[in-house]
Every structure is written in structure tokens, then in C-alpha cells.
GUBATI-459791 format. One record per residue (C-alpha): residue number from 1; residue in one letter; x, y, z. Coordinates in pm, whole numbers, plus 50000, padded with zeros to 5 digits. Example, Ala and Ser with C-alpha at 12.3 -4.5 7.8 and 13.67 -1.06 7.14 Angstrom:
BEGIN
REC    n  res      u      v      w
REC    1    A  51230  49550  50780
REC    2    S  51367  49894  50714
end
This chain:
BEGIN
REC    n  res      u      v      w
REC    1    X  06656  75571  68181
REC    2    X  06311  75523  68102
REC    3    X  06116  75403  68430
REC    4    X  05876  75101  68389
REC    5    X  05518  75063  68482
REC    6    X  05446  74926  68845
REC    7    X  05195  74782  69011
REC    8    X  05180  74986  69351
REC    9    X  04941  74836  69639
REC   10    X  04882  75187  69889
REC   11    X  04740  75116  70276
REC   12    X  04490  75422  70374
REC   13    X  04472  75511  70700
REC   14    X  04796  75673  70836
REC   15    X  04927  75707  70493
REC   16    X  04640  75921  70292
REC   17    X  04442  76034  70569
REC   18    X  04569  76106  70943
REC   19    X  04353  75862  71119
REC   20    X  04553  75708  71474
REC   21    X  04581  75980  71609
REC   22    X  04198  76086  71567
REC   23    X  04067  75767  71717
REC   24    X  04351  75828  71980
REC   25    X  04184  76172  72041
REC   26    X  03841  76031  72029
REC   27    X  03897  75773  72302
REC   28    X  04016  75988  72532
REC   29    X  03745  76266  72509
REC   30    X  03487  75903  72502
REC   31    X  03596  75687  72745
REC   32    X  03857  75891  72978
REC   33    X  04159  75678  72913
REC   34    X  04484  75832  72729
REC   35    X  04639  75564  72499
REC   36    X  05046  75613  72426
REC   37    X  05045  75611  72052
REC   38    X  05297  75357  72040
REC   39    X  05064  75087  72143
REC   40    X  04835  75160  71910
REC   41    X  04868  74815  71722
REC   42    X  05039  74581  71977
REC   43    X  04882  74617  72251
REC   44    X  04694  74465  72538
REC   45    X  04390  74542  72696
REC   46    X  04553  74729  72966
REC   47    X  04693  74946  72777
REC   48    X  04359  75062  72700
REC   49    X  04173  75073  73013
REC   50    X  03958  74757  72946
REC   51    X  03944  74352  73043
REC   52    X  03889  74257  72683
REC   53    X  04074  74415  72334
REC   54    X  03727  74333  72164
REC   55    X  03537  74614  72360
REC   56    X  03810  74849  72246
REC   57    X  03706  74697  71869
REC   58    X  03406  74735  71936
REC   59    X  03465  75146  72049
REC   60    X  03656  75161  71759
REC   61    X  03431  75082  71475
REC   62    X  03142  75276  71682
REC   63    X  03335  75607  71564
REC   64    X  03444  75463  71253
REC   65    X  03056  75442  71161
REC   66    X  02971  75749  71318
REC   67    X  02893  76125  71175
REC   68    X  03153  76261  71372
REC   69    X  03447  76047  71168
REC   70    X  03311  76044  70825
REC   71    X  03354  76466  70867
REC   72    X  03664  76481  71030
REC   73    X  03835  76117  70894
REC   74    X  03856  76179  70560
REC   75    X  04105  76514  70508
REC   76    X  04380  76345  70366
REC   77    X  04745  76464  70392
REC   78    X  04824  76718  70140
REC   79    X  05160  76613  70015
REC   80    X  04937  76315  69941
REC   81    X  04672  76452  69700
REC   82    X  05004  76610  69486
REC   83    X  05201  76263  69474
REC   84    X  04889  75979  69430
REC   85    X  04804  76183  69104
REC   86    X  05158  76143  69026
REC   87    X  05235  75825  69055
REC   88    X  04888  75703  68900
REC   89    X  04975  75883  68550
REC   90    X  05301  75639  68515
REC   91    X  05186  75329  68760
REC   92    X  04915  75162  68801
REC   93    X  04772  75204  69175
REC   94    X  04576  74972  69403
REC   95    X  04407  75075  69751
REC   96    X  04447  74791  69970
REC   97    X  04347  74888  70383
REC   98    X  04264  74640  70674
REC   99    X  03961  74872  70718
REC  100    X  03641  74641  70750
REC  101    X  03392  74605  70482
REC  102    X  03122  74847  70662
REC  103    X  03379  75118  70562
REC  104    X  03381  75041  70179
REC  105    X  03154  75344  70115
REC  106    X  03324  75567  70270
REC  107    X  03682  75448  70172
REC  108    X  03504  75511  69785
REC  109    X  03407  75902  69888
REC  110    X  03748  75967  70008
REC  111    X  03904  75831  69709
REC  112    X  03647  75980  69461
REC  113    X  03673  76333  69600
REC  114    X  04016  76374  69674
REC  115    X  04209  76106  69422
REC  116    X  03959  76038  69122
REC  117    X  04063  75796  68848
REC  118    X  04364  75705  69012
REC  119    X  04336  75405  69230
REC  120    X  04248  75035  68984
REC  121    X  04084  74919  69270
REC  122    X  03987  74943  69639
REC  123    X  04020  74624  69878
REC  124    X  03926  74622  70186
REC  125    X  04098  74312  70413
REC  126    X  03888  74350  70716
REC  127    X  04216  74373  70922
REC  128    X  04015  74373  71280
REC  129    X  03821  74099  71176
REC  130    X  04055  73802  71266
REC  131    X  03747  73529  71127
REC  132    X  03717  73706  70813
REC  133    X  03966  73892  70659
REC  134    X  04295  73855  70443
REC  135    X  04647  73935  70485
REC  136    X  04752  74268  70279
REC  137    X  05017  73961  70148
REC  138    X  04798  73792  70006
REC  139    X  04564  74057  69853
REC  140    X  04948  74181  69690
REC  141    X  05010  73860  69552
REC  142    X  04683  73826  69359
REC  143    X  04707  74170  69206
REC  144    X  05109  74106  69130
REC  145    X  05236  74425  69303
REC  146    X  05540  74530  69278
REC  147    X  05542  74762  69548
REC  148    X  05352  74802  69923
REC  149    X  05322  75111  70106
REC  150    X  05197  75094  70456
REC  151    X  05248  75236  70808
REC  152    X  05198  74904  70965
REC  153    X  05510  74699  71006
REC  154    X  05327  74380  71027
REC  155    X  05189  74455  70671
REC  156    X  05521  74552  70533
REC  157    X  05688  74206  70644
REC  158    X  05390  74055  70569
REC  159    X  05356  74131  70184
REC  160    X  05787  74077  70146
REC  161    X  05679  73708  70318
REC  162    X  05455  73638  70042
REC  163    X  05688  73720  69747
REC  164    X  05647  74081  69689
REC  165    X  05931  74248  69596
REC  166    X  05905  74584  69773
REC  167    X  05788  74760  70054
REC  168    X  05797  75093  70160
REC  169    X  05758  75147  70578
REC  170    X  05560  75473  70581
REC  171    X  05616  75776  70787
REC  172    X  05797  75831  71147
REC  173    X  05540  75684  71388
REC  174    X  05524  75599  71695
REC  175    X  05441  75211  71599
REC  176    X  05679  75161  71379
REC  177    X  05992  75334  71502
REC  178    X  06163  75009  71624
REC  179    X  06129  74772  71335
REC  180    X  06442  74648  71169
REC  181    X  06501  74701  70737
REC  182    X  06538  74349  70545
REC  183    X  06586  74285  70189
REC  184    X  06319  74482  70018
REC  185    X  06201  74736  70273
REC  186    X  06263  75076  70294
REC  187    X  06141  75348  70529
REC  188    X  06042  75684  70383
REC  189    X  05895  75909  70596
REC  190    X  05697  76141  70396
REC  191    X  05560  76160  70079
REC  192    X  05841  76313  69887
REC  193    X  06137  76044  69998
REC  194    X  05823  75756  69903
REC  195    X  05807  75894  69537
REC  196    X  06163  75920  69478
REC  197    X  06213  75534  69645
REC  198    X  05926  75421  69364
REC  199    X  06165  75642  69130
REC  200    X  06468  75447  69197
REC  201    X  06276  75137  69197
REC  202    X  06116  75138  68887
REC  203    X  06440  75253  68716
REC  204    X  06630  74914  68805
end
């Protein structure tokens, strides 16, 4: 059976490029506090050795914009750079990551060095940025996906909230371990089980 063309939404970090686990790394060597990985999204400021989750923000995107990220952030994963390619000669592909804005140009070199000509476009939702960003459900929505990978739970439920179809839970981290399948989500924890679940998928 002949599969049909989707319209596949794709998170970033976590999913193309290892990224938690550098900032992880990064904070530790920095500031002298050792964060378990599993807290890595809900969290408190505790668990990060401060008073206030904004100065850990604020940390955070200090290393996003700095030398020592834009060298060592941007090796994606290489089953990656074999199945994007893949999928973008039968589907049509969207990058859509809670990065923040200040990122965009270096969210484009990534893409243009390691996946050229296969992502439609690149949103970034400002996911840190509580005053001014959008949910990953609603940037799905407005480009009609049929299909959202992330390795951020909230996303995943998130996107199936507004409508969408299908999601795909990637990878076997420590974050997203716990969460529960509904209707429409699947897990696949590497690249090769996420391109045979868009296989069965677009074959329905």
C-alpha cells in the first residue's frame, strides 16, 4: 500500500541534537550543583541549587548564547542525519522547538549543515519565555500536522489536546519515563522504531 504524504512537526533539542545532558554537564562544571536528569523540566528551584527558577533561565540561555555551545551543541545524533533525509523525500517536514528566538540563527546552521532542504520551515515557540511564546499545539494546528515528535511529554499531550492526530514520545529519558500512552501517542525510542511508527501511520 502506497503511503501518503504527511505533514510531520520535529522538536530539536533531545531529538536531533543531544542537548540536556550538555547543559546538565555545563551546570555542574559552572555553578557546582549536580542536577538529576529527571528534573530537568519539572522542577523547582531546589532542585537546582537556587531561590528563584529564573536565575537558572537565566544560566541557561547564558550557555545557549555562548561559544562554548554553538561548538559543542550542534552534533546531532547520527541515526538522525540518515532518517530526517528520509522522511523529507516522502513527507513534508516542519522544525518546531521551544528554543527562544535569540537561537533562530543557530537553529538555521544546524539545520543547513547537517539536514539541507529538508525541513519547510523552522519555528521557534520561545518555550522558556512564559510572556511570549506559543504552545508547540498551537504552532501544529496552524501548519495542519499530522504528526509531532518530541521528547517533552508536555508537548506531546499538548499538540493531541489541540486536535493533532499523532504524536510520537521520543527516546528513553529520564523526563519522560513515567508518562502514560493515550489515543494517539506512541513512544519510540530511537530513530529507527520513529520511522517505522510514521510508516505504519501514513499507511492507514
Amino acid at each position: 500500500m502506497k503511503e501518503r504524504c504527511l505533514v510531520i512537526t520535529i522538536d530539536c533539542d533531545d531529538v536531533l541534537v543531544p542537548t540536556a545532558y550538555k547543559v546538565l554537564d555545563h551546570y555542574k562544571d559552572e555553578f557546582g550543583h549536580e542536577v538529576n536528569p529527571a528534573h530537568f523540566y519539572e522542577s523547582t528551584a531546589e532542585d537546582w541549587g537556587v531561590h528563584d527558577l529564573r536565575h537558572v533561565n537565566r544560566r541557561i540561555e547564558q550557555y545557549f548564547r555562548s561559544k562554548k555551545f554553538h561548538h559543542e551543541g550542534k552534533i546531532p545524533y547520527p541515526e538522525a542525519t540518515i532518517a530526517i533525509p528520509a522522511l523529507a523525500r516522502h513527507h513534508e517536514l516542519h522544525l518546531v522547538t521551544g528554543r527562544g528566538k535569540f537561537m533562530e540563527r543557530s537553529t538555521a546552521e544546524l539545520i543547513d549543515e547537517y539536514f539541507p532542504n529538508c525541513f519547510s520551515s523552522l519555528v521557534h515557540t520561545n518555550y522558556f519565555k512564559k510572556r511570549f511564546r506559543q504552545t508547540k499545539g498551537q504552532v501544529c494546528k496552524e501548519l495542519s500536522a499530522d504528526i509531532h515528535i518530541d521528547d517533552h511529554t508536555e508537548h506531546c499531550q499538548n499538540v493531541l489536546d489541540e486536535g493533532i492526530e499523532n504524536a510520537i514520545l521520543f527516546g528513553e529519558y529520564p523526563w519522560n519515563r513515567t508518562v502514560k500512552l493515550r489515543q494517539g501517542l506512541a513512544r519510540c525510542v530511537d530513530w529507527v522504531s520513529t520511522v517505522e511508527e510514521v510508516s505504519q501511520i501514513a499507511a492507514r
